[in-house]
C-alpha positions as CSV (number, residue, x, y, z in Angstrom):
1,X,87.6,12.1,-13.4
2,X,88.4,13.2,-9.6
3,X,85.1,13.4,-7.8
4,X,85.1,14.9,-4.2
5,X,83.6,12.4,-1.6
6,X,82.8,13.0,1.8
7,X,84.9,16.4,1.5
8,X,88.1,14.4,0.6
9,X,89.4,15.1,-2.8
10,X,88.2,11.2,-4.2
11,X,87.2,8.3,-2.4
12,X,90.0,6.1,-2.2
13,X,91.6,9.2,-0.3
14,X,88.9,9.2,2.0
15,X,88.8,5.6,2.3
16,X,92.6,5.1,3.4
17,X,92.7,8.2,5.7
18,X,89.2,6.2,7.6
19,X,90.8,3.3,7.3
20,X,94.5,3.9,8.4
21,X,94.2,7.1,10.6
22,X,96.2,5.7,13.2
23,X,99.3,4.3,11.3
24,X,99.2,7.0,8.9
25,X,99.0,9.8,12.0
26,X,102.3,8.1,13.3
27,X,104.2,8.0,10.2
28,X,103.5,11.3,9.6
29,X,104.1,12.5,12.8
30,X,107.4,11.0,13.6
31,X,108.9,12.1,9.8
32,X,107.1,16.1,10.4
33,X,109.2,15.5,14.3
34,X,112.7,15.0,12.1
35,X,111.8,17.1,9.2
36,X,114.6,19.7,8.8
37,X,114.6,20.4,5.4
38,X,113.1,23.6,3.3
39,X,110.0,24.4,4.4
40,X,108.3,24.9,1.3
41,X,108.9,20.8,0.8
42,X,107.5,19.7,3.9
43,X,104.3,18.8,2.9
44,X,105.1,17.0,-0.4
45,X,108.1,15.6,1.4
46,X,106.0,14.2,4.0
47,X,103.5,13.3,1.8
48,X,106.0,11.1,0.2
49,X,107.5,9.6,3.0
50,X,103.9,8.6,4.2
51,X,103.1,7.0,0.6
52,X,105.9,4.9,1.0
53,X,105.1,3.6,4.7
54,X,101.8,2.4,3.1
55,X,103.1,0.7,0.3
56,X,105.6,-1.0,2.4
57,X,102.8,-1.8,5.3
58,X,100.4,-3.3,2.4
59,X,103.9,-5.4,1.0
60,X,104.4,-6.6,4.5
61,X,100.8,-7.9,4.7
62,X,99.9,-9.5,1.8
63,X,103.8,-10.5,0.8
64,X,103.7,-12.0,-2.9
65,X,99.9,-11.7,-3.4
66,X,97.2,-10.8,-6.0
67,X,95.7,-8.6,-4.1
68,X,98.8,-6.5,-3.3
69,X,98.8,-5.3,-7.4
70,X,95.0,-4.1,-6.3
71,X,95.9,-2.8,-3.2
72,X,98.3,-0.8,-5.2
73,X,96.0,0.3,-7.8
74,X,93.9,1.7,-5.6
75,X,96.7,3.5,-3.8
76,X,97.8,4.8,-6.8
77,X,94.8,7.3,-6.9
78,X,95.2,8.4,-3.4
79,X,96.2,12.1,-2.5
80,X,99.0,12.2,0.0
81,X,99.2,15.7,1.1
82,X,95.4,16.2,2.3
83,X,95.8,13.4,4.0
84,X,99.1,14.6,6.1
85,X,97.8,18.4,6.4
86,X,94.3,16.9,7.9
87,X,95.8,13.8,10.3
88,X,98.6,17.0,11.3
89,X,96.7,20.3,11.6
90,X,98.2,21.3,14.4
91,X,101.8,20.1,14.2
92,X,104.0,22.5,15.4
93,X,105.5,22.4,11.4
94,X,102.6,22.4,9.7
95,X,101.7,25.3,11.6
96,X,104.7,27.2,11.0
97,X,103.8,25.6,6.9
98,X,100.5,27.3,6.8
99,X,102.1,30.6,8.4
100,X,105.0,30.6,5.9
101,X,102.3,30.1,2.9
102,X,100.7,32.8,4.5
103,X,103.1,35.3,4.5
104,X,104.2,34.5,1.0
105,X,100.5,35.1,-0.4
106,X,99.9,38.3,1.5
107,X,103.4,39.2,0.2
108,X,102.9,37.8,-3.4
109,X,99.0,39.8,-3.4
110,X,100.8,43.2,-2.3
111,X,103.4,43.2,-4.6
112,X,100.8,42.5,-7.7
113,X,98.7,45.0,-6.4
C-alpha cells in the first residue's frame, strides 16, 4: 500500500529526492537540456534516464555488495517522474510539458462538453 509522506507519493520517494537532490537535479537537467524527442514522453523518458543514473551511481559505490540488492529494493519503490517534475519545475521543457498538457485538457474538456 502507497502511503503519501511528507507530500511525496511514499517515503522512499521522499527519501532519495532529500537525499540525492543534487545528483539527481544534474542528471535530470543535462538529459531534459538534450531531450528532443515527443513531448508527450519527456517526463517518463526522463524519468527513466534518471532511474538509471541512480542505479548505476549506487553500482559504482557499493560494487559487488549486499547492500547494493537493498539499496535496489528500496529503489524499486521509488517514483521517478515526481521526482524530475519537482527537482525541474521550471525547465524550460517542462514548462513547455505542463503547457502542452494544458492545452490538451482544455481541448479534451471542450470537446466532451
Amino acid at each position: 500500500m502507497v502511503t503519501e509522506y511528507n507530500g511525496w507519493p511514499n517515503y522512499e520517494t521522499w527519501r532519495v529526492a532529500l537525499e540525492l537532490e543534487q545528483p539527481l537535479t544534474e542528471w535530470a537537467t543535462a538529459y531534459l537540456d538534450q531531450y528532443d524527442g515527443p513531448m508527450e514522453l519527456l517526463v517518463g523518458s526522463c524519468a527513466g534516464h534518471v532511474q538509471e543514473e541512480t542505479y548505476a551511481w549506487v553500482e559504482s559505490v557499493m560494487p559487488d555488495q549486499l547492500p547494493t540488492g537493498w539499496a535496489f529494493g528500496f529503489l524499486g519503490e521509488v517514483q521517478w517522474r515526481p521526482i524530475v517534475t519537482s527537482l525541474c519545475e521550471g525547465h524550460p521543457r517542462i514548462v513547455e510539458f505542463e503547457k502542452e498538457v494544458l492545452a490538451y485538457t482544455r481541448q479534451k474538456t471542450t470537446n466532451d462538453v
